[in-house]
C-alpha positions as CSV (number, residue, x, y, z in Angstrom):
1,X,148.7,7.2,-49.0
2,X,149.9,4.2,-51.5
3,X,153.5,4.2,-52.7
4,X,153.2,5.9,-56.2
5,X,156.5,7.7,-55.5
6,X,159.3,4.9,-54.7
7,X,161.9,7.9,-53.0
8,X,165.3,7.4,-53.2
9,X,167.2,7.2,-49.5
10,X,168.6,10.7,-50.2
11,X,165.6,12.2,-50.5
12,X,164.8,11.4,-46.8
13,X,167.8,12.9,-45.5
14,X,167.3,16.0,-47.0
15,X,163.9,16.3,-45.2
16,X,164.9,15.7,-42.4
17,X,167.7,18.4,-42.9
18,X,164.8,20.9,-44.3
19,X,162.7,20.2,-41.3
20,X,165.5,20.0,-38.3
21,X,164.3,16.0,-37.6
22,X,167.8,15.1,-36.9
23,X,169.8,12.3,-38.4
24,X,166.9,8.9,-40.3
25,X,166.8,6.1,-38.6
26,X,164.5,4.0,-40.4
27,X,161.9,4.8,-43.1
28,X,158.9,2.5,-43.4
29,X,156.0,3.1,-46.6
30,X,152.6,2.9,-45.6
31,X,150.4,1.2,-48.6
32,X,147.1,2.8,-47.7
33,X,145.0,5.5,-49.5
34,X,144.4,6.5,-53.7
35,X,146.7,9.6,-54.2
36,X,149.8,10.4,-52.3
37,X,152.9,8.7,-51.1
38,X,153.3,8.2,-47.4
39,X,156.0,6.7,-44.5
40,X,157.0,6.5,-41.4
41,X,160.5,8.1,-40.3
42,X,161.9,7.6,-37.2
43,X,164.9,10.2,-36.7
44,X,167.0,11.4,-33.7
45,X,163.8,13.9,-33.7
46,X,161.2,11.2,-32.8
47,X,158.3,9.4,-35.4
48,X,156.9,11.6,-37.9
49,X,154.1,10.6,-40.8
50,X,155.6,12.1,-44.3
51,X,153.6,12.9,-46.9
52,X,154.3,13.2,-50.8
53,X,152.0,14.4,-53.0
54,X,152.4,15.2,-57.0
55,X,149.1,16.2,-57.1
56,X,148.0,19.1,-54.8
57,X,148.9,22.1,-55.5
58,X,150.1,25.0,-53.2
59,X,147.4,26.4,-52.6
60,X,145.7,23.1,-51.4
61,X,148.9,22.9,-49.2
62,X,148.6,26.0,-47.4
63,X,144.9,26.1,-47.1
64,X,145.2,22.4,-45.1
65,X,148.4,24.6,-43.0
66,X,145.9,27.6,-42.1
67,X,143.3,25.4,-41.2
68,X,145.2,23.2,-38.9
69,X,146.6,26.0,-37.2
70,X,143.3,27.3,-36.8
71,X,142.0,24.2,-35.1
72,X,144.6,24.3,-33.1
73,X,144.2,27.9,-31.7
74,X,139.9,26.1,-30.8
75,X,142.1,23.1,-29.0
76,X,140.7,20.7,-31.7
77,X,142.2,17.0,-31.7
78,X,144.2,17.5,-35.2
79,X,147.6,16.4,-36.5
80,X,150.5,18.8,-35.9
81,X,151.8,20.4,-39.4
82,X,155.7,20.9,-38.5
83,X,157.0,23.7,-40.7
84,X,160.2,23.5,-42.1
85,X,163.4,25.3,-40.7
86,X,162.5,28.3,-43.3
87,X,159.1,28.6,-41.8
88,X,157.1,27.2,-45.0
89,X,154.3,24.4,-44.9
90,X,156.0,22.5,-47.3
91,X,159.0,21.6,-49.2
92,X,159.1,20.8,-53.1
93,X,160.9,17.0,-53.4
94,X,161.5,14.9,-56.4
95,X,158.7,16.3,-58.6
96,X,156.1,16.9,-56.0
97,X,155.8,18.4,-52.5
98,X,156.5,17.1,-49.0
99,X,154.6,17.7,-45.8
100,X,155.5,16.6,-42.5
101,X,153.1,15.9,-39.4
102,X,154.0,14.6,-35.5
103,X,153.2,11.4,-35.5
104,X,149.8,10.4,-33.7
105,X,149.3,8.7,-31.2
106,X,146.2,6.1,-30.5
107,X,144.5,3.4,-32.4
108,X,142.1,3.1,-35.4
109,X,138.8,1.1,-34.4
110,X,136.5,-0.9,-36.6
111,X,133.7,-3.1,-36.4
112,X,132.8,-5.0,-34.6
113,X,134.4,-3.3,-31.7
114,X,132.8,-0.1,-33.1
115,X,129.9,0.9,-30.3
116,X,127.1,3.5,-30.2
117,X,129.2,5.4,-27.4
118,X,132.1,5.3,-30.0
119,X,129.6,7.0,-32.3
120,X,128.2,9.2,-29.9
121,X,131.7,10.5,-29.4
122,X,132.9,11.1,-33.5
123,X,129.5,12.6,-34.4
124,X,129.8,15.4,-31.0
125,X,133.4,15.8,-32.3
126,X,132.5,16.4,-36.0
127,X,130.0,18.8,-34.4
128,X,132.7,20.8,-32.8
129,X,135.2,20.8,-35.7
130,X,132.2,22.2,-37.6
131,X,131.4,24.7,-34.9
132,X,134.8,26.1,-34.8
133,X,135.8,26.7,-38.0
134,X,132.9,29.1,-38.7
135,X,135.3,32.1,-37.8
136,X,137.8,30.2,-40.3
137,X,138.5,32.5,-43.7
138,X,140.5,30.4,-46.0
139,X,137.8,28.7,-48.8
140,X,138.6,25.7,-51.1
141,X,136.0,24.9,-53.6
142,X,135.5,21.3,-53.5
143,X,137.4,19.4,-55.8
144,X,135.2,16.1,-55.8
145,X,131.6,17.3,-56.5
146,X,129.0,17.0,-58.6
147,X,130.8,17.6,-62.3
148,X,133.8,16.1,-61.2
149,X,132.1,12.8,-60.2
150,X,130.0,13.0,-63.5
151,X,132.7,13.0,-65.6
152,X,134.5,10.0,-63.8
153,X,131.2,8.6,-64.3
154,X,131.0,8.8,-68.2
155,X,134.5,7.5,-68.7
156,X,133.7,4.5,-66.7
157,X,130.5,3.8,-69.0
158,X,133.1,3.6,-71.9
159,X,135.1,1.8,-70.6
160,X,135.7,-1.9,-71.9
161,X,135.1,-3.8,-68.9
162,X,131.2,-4.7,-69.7
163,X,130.5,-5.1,-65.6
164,X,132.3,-1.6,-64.9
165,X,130.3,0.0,-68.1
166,X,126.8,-1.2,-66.5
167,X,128.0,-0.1,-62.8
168,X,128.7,3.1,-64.5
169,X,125.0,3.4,-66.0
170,X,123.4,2.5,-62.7
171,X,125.6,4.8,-60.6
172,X,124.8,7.6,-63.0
173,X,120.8,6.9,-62.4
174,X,121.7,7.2,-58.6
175,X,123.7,10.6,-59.2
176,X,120.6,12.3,-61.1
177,X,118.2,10.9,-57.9
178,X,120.6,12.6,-55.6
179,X,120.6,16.3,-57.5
180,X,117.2,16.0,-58.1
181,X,116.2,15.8,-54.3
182,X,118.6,18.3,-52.8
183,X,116.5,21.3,-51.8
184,X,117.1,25.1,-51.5
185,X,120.2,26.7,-49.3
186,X,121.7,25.4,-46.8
187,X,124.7,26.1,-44.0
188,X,128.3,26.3,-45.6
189,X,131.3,25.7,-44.0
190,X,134.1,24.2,-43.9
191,X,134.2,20.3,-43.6
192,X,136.7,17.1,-43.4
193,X,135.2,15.5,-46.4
194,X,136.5,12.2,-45.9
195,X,136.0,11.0,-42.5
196,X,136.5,7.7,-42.7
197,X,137.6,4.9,-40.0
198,X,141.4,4.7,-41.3
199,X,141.5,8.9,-40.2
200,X,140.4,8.8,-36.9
201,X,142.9,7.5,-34.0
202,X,141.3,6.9,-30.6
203,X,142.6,6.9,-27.0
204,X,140.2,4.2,-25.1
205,X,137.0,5.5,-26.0
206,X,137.6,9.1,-26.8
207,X,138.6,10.5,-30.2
208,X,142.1,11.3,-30.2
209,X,142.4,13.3,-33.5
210,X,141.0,13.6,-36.8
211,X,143.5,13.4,-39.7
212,X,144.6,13.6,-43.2
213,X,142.7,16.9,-44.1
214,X,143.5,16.6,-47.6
215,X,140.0,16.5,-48.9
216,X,139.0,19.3,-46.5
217,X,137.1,22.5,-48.4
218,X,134.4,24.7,-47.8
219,X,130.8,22.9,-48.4
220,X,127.7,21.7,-46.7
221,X,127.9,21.1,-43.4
222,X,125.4,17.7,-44.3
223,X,127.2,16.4,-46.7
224,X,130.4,15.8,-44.0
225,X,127.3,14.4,-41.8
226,X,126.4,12.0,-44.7
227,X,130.2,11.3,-46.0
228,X,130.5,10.0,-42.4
229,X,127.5,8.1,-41.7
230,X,128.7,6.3,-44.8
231,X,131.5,5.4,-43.8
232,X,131.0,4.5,-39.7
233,X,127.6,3.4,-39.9
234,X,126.6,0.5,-42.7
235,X,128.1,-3.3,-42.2
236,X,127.5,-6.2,-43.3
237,X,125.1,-5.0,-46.0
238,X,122.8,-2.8,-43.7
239,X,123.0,0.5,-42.3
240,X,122.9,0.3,-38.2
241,X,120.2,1.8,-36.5
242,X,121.3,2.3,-33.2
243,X,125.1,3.4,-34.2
244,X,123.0,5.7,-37.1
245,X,121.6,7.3,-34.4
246,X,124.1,7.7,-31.7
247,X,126.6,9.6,-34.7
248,X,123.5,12.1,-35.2
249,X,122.3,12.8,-31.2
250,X,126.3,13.7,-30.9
251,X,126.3,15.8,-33.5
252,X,123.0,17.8,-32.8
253,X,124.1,17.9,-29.1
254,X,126.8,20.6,-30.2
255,X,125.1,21.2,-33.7
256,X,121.8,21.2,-34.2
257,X,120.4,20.1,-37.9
258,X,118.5,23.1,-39.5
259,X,115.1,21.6,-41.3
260,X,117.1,21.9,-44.6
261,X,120.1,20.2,-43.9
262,X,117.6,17.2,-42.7
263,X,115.7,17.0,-45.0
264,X,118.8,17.4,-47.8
265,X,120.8,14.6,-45.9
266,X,119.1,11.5,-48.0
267,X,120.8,13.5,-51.0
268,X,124.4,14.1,-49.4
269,X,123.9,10.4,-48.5
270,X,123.3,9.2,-52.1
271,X,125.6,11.2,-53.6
272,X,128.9,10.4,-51.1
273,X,128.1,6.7,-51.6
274,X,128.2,7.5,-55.8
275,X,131.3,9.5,-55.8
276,X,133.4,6.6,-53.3
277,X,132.0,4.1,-55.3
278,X,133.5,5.9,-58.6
279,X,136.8,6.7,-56.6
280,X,137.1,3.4,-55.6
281,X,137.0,1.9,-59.4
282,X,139.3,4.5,-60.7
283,X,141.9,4.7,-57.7
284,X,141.8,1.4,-56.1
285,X,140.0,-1.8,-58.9
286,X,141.8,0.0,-62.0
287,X,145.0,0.6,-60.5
288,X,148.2,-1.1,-62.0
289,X,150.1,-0.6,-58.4
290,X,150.7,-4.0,-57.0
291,X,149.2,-5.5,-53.4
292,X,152.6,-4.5,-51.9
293,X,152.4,-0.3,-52.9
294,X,148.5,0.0,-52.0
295,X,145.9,-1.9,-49.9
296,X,143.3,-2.4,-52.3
297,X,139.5,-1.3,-51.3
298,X,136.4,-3.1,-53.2
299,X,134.2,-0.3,-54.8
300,X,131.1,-2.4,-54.3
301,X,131.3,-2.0,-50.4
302,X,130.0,1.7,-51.7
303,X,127.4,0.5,-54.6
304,X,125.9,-1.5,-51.9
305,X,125.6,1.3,-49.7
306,X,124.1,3.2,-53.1
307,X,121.7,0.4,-53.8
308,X,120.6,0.6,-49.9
309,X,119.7,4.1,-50.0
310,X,118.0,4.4,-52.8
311,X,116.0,1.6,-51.9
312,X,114.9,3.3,-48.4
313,X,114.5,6.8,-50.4
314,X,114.5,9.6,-47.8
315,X,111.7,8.9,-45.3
316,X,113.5,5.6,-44.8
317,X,116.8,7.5,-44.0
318,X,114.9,9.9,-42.0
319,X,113.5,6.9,-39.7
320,X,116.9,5.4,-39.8
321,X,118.3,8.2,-37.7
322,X,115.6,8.5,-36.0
323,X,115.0,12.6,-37.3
């Protein structure tokens, strides 16, 4: 969601034209996020979130389309993909492709206002998003596992920063303890992937919508558990207990962990906090875009999160949540 793209003013008049938003009022850019460009328009329409991405491909696009509409057929709290007047998901722009979503209402909460009811509430949620898209048929492979993250890893190791080279080598130990306890099959499905606190908005204390479904494809229902607990769950250098296990008792109230997935969760775990870590280096510390085109996020939030797991192993996650 940084700026990546700067747009030129035309190019918002002609989707609002494409999409029927009536005449721009103001366009605002929204520096978050590693990938994509993003604003706010307000038009005669109302306030739409645009998105511009040079990166995803159509088929990503319209998987993210038939998934949202599917979610909203189960009444599930998601953004509203508008097509545009020709009926299409999205419309190719200055060298990459544009979607357009109503624009959400709510807030986004962090700690410390962040409670074991809030938890409670994102894990039952995450629970029912998993629930109902097990009738869903599109499939997206997931374009952030294990080989992917390796190979980020090994250019980082040769890379001539000494700190990010070490990082690199210690992170790649991690990744190797996370493969090496995963453990036989386990449930498949569809999941957000990236459920972090910047794409939830709440109403009070109830989860308004989860967003930004980019990342969404079809894997193990644990590792979206994990992903999650990552990134709700650990402040201040420690994982929470009691918000640890507030996020799973909503979950298993609508979802119930099979003895696999709980026992593979210390592995999803390890690995989510590798892969962000890695992420974060390439897309966020190595990134030439000024303060002013992307808020900056500090990869070693993530190593720490690393270090702690592997340090507990997985009877000490297993206590942490209380399983």
């Amino acid at each position: 969601m940084a700026v990546h793209t700067v747009l030129p003013p035309e190019a918002f008049a002609r989707v609002a034209e494409a999409y029927g938003l009536g005449a721009v009022r103001e366009v605002t850019p929204i520096p978050q996020g590693s990938i994509n460009t993003n604003h706010r328009m307000e038009t005669e329409g109302g306030r739409y979130f645009m998105r511009h991405t040079t990166v995803r491909s159509p088929e990503d696009l319209r998987f993210e389309a038939a998934l949202l509409a599917h979610l909203a057929a189960y009444h599930f709290p998601g953004p509203v993909l508008l097509p545009t007047r020709d009926g299409a998901p999205y419309l190719e722009l200055e060298g990459g492709r544009v979607s357009v979503f109503r624009w959400l209402p709510g807030e986004e909460l962090r700690h410390p206002r962040l409670t074991a009811d809030h938890l409670e509430a994102l894990g039952t949620e995450l629970g029912k998003m998993h629930r109902d898209t097990q009738s869903f048929s599109g499939s997206r492979a997931n374009p952030y596992g294990p080989d992917t993250v390796r190979g980020w890893i090994v250019g980082l190791s040769r890379h001539e920063d000494a700190e990010l080279a070490r990082v690199a080598g210690e992170l790649e130990r991690y990744l190797e303890k996370a493969e090496a306890v995963r453990q036989g099959l386990e449930p498949l499905g569809v999941i957000h992937a990236d459920l972090f606190m910047d794409n939830v908005k709440w109403l009070g204390d109830r989860v308004g919508a989860f967003f930004d479904f980019e990342m969404a494809c079809r894997e193990a229902y644990g590792l979206d558990v994990a992903i999650t607990l990552n990134a709700w769950c650990f402040e201040g250098g420690e994982y929470l207990p009691e918000l640890c296990r507030a996020f799973v008792r909503g979950y298993q109230d609508v979802r119930p962990l099979s003895p696999v997935e709980r026992a593979n969760l210390f592995g999803h775990a390890l690995y989510g906090a590798v892969r962000f870590t890695a992420s974060r280096i390439r897309d966020y510390h190595l990134s030439p875009l000024p303060a002013d085109k992307l808020v900056k996020k500090d990869y070693r939030t993530y190593l720490g999160r690393a270090r702690r797991l592997s340090a507990m192993g997985p009877e000490g996650l297993a206590s942490l949540l209380g399983l």
